[in-house]
PARO-731404 format. One record per atom (N, C-alpha, C, CB): residue number from 0; atom name; x, y, z. Coordinates in steps of 0.001 Angstrom, whole numbers. Each point is the difference from the previous one (the first is absolute). Glycine has a CB too. Layout:
REM PARO-731404
(r NUM; 'CA'; (X; Y; Z))
...
This chain:
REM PARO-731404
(r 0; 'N'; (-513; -3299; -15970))
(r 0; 'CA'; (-911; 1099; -198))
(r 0; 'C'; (791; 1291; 179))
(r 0; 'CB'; (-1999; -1367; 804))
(r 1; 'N'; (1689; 2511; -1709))
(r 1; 'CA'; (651; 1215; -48))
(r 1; 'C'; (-721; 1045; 709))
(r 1; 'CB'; (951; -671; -2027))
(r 2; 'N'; (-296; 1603; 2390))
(r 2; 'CA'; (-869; 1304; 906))
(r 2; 'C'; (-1256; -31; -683))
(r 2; 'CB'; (1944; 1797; 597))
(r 3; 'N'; (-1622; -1313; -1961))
(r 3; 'CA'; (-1290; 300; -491))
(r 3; 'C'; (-870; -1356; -31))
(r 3; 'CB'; (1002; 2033; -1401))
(r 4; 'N'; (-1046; -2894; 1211))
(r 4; 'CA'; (-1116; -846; -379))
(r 4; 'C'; (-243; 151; 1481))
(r 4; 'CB'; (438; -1732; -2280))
(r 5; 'N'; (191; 1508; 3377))
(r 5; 'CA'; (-258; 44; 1886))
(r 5; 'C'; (-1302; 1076; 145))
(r 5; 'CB'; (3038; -225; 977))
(r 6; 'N'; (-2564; 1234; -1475))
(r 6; 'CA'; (-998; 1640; 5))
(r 6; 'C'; (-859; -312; -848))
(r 6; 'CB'; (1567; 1909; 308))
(r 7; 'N'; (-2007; -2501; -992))
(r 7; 'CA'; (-1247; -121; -1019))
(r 7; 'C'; (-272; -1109; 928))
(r 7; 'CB'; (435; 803; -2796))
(r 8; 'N'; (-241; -1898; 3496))
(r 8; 'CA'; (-810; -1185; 631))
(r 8; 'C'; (-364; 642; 1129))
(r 8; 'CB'; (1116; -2062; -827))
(r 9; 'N'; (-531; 2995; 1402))
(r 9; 'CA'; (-565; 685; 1808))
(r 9; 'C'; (-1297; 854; -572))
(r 9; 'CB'; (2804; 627; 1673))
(r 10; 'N'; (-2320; 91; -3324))
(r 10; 'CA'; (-1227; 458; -7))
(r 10; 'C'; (-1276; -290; -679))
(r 10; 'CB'; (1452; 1188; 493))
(r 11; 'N'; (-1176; -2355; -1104))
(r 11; 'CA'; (-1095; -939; -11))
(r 11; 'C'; (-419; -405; 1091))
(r 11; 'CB'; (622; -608; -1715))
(r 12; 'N'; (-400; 207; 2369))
(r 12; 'CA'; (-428; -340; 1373))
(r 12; 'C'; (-947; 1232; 837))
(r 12; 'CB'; (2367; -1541; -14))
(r 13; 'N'; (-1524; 2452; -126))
(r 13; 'CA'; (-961; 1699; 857))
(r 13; 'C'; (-991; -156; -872))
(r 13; 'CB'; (1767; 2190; 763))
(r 14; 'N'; (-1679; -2031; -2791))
(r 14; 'CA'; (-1133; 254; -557))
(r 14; 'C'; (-1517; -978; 474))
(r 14; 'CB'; (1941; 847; -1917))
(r 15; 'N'; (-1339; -2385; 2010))
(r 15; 'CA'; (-1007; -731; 163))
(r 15; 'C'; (-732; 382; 1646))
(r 15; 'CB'; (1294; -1900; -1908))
(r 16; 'N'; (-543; 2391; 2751))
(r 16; 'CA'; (-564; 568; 1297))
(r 16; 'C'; (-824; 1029; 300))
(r 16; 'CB'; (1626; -738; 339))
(r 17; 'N'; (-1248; 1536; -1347))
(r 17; 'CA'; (-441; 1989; -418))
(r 17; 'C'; (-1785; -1152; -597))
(r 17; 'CB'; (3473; 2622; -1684))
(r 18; 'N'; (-3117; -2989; 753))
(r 18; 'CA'; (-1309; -488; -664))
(r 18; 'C'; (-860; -1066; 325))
(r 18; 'CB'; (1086; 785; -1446))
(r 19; 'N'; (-794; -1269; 3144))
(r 19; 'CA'; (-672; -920; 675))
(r 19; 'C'; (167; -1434; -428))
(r 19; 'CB'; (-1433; 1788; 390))
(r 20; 'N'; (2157; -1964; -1331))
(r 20; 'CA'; (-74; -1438; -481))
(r 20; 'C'; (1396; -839; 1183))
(r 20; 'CB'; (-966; 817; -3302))
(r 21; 'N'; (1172; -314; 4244))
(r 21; 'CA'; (1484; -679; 990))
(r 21; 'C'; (-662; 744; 1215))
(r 21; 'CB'; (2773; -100; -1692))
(r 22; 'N'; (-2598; -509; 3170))
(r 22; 'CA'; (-47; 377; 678))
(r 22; 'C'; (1382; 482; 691))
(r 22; 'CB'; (-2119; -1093; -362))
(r 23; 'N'; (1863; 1366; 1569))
(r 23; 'CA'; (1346; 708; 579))
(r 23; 'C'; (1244; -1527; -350))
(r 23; 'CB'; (-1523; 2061; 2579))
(r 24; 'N'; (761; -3388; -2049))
(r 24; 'CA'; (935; -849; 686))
(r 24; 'C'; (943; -315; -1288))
(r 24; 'CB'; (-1685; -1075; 2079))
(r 25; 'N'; (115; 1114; -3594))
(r 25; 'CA'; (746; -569; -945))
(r 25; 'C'; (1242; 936; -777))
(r 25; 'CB'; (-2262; -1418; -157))
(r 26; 'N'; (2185; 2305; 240))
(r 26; 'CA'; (917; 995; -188))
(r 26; 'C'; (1234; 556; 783))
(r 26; 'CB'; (-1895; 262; -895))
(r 27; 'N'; (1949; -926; 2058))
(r 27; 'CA'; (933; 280; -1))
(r 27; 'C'; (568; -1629; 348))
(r 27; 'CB'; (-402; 2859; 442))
(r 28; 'N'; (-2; -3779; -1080))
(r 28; 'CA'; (682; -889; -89))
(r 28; 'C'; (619; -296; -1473))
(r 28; 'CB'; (-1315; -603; 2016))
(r 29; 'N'; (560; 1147; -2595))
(r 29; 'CA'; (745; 446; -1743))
(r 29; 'C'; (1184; 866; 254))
(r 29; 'CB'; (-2347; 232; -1450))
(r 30; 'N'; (2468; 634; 2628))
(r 30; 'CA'; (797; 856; -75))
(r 30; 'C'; (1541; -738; 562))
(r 30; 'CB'; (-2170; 1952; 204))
(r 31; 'N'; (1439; -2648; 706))
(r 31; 'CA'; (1440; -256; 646))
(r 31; 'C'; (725; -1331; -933))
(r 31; 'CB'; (-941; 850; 2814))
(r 32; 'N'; (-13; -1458; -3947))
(r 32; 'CA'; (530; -756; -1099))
(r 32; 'C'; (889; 665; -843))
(r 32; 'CB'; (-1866; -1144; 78))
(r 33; 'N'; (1561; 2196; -145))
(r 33; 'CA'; (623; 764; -916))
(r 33; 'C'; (1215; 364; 406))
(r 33; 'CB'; (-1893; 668; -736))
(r 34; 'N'; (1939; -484; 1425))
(r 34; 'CA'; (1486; 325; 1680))
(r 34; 'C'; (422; -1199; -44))
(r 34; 'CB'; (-971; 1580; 2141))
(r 35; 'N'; (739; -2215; -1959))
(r 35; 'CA'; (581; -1348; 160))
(r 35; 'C'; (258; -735; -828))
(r 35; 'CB'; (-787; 62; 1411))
(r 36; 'N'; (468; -255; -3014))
(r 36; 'CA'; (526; -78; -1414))
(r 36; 'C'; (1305; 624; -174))
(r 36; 'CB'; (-2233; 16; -786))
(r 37; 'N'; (1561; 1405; 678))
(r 37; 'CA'; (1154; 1145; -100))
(r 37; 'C'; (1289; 103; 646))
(r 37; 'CB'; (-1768; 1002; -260))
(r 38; 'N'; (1549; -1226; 1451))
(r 38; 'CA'; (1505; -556; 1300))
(r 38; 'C'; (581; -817; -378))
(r 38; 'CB'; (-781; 172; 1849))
(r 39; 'N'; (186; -1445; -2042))
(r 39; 'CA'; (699; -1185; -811))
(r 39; 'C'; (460; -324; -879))
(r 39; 'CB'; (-764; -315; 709))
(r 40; 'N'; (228; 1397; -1689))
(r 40; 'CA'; (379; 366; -1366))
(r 40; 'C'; (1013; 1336; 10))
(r 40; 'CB'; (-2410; -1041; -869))
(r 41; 'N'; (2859; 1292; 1686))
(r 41; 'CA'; (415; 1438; -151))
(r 41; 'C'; (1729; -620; -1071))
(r 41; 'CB'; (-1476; 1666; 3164))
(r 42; 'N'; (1433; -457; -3878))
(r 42; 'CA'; (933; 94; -958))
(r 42; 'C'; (714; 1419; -122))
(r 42; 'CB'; (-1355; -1801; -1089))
(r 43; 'N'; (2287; 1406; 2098))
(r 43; 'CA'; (573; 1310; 394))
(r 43; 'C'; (1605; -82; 602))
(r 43; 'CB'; (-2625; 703; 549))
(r 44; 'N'; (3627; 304; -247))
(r 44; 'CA'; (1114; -224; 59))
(r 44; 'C'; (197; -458; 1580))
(r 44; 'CB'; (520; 1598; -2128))
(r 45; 'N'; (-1242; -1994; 2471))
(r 45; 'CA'; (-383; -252; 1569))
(r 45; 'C'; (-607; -1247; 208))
(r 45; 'CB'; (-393; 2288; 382))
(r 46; 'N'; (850; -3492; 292))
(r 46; 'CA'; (-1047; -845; 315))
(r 46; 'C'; (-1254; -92; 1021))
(r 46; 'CB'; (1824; -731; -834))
(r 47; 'N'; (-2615; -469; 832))
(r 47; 'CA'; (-874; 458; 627))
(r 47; 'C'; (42; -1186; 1672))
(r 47; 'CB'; (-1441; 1221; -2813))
(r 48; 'N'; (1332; -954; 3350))
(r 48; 'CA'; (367; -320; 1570))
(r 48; 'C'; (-1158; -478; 1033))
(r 48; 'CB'; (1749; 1834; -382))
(r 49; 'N'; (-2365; -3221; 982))
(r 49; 'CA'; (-785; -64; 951))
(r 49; 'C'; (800; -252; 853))
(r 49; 'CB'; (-1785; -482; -920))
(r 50; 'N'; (882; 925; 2149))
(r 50; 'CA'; (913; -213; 1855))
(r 50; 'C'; (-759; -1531; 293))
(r 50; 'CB'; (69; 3213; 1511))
(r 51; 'N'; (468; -3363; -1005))
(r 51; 'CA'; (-329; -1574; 728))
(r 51; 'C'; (750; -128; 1044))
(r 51; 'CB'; (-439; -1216; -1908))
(r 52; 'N'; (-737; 973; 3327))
(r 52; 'CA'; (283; 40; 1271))
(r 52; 'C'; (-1046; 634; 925))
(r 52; 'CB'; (2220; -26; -831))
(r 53; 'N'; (-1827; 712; 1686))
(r 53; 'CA'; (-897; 724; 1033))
(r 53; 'C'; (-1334; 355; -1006))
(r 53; 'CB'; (2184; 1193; 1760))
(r 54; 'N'; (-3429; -1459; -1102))
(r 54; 'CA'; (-1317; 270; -202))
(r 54; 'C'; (-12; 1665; -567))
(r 54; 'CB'; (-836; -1978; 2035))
(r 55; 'N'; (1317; 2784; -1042))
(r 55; 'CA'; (-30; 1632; -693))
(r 55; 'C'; (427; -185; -1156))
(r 55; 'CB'; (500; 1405; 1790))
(r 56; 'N'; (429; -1892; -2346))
(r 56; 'CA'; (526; 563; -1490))
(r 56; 'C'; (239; -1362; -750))
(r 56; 'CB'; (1360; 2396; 806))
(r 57; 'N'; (-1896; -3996; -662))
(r 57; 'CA'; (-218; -953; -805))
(r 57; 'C'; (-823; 646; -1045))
(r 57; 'CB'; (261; -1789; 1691))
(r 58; 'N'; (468; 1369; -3379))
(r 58; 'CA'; (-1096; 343; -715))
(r 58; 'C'; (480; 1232; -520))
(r 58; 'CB'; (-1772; -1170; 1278))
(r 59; 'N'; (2180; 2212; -810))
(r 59; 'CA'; (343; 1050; -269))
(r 59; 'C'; (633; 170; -1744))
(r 59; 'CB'; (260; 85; 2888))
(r 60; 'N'; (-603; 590; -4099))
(r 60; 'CA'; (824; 263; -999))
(r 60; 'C'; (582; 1243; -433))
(r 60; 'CB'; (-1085; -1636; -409))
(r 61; 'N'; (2228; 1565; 111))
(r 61; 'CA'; (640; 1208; 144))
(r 61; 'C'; (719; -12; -1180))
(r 61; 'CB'; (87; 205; 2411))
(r 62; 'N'; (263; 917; -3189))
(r 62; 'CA'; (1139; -25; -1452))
(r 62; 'C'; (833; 535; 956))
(r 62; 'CB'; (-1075; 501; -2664))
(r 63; 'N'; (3219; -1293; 1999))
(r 63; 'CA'; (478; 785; 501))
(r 63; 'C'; (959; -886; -1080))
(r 63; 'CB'; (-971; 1230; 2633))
(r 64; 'N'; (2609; -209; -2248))
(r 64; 'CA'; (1272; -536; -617))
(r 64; 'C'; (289; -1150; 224))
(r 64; 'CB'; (761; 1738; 67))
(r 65; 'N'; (-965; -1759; 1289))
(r 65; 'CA'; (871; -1274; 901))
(r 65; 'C'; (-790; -539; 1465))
(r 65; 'CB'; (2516; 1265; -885))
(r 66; 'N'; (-1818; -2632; 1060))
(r 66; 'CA'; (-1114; -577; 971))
(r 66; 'C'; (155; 1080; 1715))
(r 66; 'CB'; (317; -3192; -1442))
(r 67; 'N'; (866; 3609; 1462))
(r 67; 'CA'; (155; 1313; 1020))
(r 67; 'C'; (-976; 997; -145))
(r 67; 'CB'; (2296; -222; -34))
(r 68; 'N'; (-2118; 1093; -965))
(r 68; 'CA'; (-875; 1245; -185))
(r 68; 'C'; (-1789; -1089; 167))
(r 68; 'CB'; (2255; 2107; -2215))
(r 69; 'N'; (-2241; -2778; 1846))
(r 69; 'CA'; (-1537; -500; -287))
(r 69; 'C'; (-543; -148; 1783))
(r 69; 'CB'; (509; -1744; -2885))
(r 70; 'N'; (584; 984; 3646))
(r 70; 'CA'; (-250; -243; 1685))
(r 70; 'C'; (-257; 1323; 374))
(r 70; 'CB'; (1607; -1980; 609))
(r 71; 'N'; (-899; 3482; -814))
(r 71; 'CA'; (113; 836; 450))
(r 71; 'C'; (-1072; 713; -534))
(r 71; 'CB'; (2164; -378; 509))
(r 72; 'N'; (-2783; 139; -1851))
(r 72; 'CA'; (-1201; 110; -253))
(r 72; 'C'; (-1435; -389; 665))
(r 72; 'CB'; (1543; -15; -1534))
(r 73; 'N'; (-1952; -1159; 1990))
(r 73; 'CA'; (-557; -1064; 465))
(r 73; 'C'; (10; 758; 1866))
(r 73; 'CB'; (1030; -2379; -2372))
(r 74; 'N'; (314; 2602; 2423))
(r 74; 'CA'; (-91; 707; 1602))
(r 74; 'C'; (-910; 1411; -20))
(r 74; 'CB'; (2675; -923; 641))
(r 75; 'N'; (-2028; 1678; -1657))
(r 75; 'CA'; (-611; 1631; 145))
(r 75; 'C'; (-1388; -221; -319))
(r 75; 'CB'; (2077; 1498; -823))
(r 76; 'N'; (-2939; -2488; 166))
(r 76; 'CA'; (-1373; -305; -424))
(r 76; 'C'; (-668; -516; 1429))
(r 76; 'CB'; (630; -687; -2737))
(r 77; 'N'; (91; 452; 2862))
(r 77; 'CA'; (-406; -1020; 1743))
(r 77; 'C'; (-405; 1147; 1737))
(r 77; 'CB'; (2590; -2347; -1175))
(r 78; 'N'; (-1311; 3372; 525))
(r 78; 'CA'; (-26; 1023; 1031))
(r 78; 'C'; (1063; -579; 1015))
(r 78; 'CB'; (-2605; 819; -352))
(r 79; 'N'; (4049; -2096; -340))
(r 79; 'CA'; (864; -351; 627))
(r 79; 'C'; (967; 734; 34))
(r 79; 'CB'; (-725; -1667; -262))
(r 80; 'N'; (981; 2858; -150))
(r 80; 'CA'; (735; 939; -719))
(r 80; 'C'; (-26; 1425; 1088))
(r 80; 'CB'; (-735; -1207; -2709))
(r 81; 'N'; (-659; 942; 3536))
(r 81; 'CA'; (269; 989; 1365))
(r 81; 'C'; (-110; -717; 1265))
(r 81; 'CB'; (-977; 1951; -1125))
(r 82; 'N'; (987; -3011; 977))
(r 82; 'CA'; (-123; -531; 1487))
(r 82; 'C'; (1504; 251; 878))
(r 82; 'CB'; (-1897; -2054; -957))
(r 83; 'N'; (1637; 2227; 2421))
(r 83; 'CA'; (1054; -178; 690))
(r 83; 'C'; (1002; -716; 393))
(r 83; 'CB'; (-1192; 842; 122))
(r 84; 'N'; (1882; -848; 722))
(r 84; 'CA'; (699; -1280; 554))
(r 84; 'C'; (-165; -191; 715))
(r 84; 'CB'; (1122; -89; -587))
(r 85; 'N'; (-1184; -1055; 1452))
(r 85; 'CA'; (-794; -710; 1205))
(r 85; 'C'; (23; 730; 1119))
(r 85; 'CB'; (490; -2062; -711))
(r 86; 'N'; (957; 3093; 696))
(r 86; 'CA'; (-538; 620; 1474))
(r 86; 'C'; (-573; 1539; -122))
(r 86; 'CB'; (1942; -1490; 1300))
(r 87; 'N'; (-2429; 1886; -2339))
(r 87; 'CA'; (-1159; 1217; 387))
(r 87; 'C'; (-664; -172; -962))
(r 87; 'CB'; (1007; 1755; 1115))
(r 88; 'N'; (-1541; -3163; -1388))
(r 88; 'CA'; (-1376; -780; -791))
(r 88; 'C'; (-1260; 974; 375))
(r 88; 'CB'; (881; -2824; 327))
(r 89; 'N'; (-1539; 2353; -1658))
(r 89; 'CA'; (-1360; -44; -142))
(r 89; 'C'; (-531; -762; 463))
(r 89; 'CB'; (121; 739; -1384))
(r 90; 'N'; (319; -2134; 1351))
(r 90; 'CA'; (-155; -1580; 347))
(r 90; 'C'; (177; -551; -1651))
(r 90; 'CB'; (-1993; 64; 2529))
(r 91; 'N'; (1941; 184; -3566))
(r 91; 'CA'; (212; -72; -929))
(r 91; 'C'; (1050; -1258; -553))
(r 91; 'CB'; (-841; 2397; 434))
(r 92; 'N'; (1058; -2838; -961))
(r 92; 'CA'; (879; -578; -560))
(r 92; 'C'; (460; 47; -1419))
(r 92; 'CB'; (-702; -977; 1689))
(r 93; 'N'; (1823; 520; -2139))
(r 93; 'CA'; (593; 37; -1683))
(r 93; 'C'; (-454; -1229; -61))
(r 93; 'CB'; (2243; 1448; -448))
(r 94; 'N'; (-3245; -2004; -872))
(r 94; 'CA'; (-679; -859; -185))
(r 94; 'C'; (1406; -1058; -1094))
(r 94; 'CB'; (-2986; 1727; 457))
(r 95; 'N'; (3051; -3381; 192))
(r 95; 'CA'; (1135; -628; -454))
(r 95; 'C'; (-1145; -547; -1170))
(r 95; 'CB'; (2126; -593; 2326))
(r 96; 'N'; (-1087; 318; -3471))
(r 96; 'CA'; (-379; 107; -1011))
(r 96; 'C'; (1144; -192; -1572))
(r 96; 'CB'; (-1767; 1378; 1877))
(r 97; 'N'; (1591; -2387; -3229))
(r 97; 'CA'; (785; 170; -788))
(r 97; 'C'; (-287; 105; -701))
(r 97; 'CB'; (909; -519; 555))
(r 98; 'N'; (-827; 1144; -2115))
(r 98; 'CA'; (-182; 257; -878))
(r 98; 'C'; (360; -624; -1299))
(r 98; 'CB'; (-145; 1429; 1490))
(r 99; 'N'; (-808; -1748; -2579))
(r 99; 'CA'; (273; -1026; -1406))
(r 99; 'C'; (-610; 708; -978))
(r 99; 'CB'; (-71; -2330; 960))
(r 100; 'N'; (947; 1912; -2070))
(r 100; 'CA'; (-669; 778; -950))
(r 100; 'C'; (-959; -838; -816))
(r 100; 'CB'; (1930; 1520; -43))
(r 101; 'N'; (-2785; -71; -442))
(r 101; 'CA'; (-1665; -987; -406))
(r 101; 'C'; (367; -228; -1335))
(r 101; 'CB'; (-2226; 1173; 1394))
């Protein structure tokens, strides 16, 4: 699926919501189909990347060059990207975790 056909299915989805025929749940479960087609489908100079591991960021999809930039992606989405180091913690942790491409 291409941007554009992605942007005509999200807004099919709003139209059928705007005009009562979708409720909230069903719409935005069209939406996140559409996200989730589109991710999987992405056709771009970048691949596309899930995390697998720690509960915070299992699941996670990310476009990137490389399976590095994509982890380092996957971290800054996570908020792993400001956490501390153990001795003037948040309590926080860097969530363990590897990355495959979808």
């Amino acid at each position: 699926m291409d941007r554009i056909s992605a942007i005509r299915n999200v807004e099919d989805a709003l139209r059928a919501f705007e005009n009562g025929d979708a409720d909230l749940a069903d719409t935005e479960r069209r939406v996140a189909a559409v996200l989730r087609t589109y991710a999987t489908e992405f056709d771009g100079d970048d691949d596309v990347f899930r995390a697998v591991g720690d509960d915070a960021v299992d699941g996670t999809v990310v476009v990137a060059p490389s399976a590095p930039a994509a982890r380092e992606r996957v971290l800054a989405l996570s908020g792993g990207d400001r956490l501390s180091d153990s001795t003037g913690g948040n309590g926080d942790s860097v969530p363990e975790f590897d990355v495959e491409r979808v």
